[in-house]
N, C-alpha and C positions, 0 to 999 in steps of 0.2 A: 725662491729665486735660484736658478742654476747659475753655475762658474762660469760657464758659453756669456749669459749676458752681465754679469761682471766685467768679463772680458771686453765684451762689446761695448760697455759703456767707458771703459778707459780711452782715454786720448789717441794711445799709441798701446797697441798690444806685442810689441817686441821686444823684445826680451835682453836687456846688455850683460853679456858675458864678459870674462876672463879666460884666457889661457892658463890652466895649472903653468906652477913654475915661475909667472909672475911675482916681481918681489913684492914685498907691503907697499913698498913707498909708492910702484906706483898704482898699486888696488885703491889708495887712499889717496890720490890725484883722484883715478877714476869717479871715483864716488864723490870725492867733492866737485869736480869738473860737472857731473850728471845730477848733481844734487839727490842723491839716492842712497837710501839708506844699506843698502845688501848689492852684492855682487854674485850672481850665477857663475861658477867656476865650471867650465867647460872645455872640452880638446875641441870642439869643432862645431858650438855654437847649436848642437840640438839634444844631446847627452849629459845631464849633470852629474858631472863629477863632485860636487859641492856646493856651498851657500858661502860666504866670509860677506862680515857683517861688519857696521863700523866698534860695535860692540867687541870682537872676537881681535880689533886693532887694536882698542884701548885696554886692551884685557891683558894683548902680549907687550904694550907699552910698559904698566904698570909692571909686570910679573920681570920685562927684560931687559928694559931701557931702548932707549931713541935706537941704540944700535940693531935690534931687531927687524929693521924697516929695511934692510939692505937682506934680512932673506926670505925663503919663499912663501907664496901662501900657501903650500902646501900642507904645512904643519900646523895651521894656525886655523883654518878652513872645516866648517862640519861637513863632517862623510857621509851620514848617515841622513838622508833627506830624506822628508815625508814629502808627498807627493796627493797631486788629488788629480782628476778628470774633468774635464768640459762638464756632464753631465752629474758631477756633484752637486747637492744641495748647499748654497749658504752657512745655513743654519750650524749643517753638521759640520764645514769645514772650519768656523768661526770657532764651535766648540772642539774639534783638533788641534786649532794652533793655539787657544787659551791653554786647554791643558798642556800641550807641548811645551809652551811659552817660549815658540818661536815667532816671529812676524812677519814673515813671507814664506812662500809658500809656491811652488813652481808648477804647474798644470803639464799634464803629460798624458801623452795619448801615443799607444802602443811605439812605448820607449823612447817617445821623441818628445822636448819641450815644446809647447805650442804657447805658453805665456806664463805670464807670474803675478801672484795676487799678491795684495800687502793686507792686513789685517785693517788697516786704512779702508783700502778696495771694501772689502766685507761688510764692515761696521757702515758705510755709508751705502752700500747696496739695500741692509737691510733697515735702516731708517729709512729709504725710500720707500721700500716695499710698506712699512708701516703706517707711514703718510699717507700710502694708497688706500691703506684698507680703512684707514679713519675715515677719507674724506668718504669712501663708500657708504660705512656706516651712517655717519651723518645725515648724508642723503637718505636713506634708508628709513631713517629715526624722522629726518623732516619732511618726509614722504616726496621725493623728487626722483 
């Protein structure tokens, strides 16, 4: 299964951003406002500048106290984003973010984001795909 119909089987394939510069406290309204686990950190909503995660919150919680939430996520925010295409494979991208042991995953297509998978997304793309190819078999095996 490619990333295009992942994408296509999500509800809503847009993408919620941040503004870098944004404090924590309120990436973490955001997020629980959106019930979502990660935030795209963005200048202008198609460029990632980052990923902040509720993880990378509770990480600066613990390391800085409550008073942390009053600055930016800029410092708190991973930089260094793997990315994949429309046109990736499932399969490969499921074993990208295992081994990365990241859980989202932003989709991009010549420099611009066009949607964001969650390891979620993945994991049930390809149990479906595997349902399909049972019920196939089956068929197959009971001559239909």
């Amino acid at each position: 299964m490619l990333v295009q119909q992942i994408l296509k089987s999500k509800s809503d394939d847009g993408v919620v951003t941040i503004a870098p510069g944004t404090s924590l406290a309120d990436a973490a309204r955001l997020l629980a406002q959106r019930r979502i686990g990660a935030v795209v950190v963005s200048p202008d909503g198609k460029r990632v500048a980052g990923i902040l995660s509720e993880r990378d919150i509770v990480r600066e919680l613990a390391n800085k106290g409550v008073g942390c939430m009053a600055e930016s996520i800029d410092g708190v925010m991973t930089r260094d984003i793997v990315t994949c295409g429309r046109n990736d494979k499932s399969d490969a991208v499921l074993a990208l973010m295992t081994e990365g042991r990241f859980r989202h995953l932003p989709v991009v297509e010549a420099g611009e984001m066009v949607g964001l998978i969650s390891i979620g997304d993945v994991v049930k793309a390809q149990l479906s795909e595997l349902a399909m190819e049972k019920e196939a078999l089956e068929g197959m095996i009971k001559g239909f």
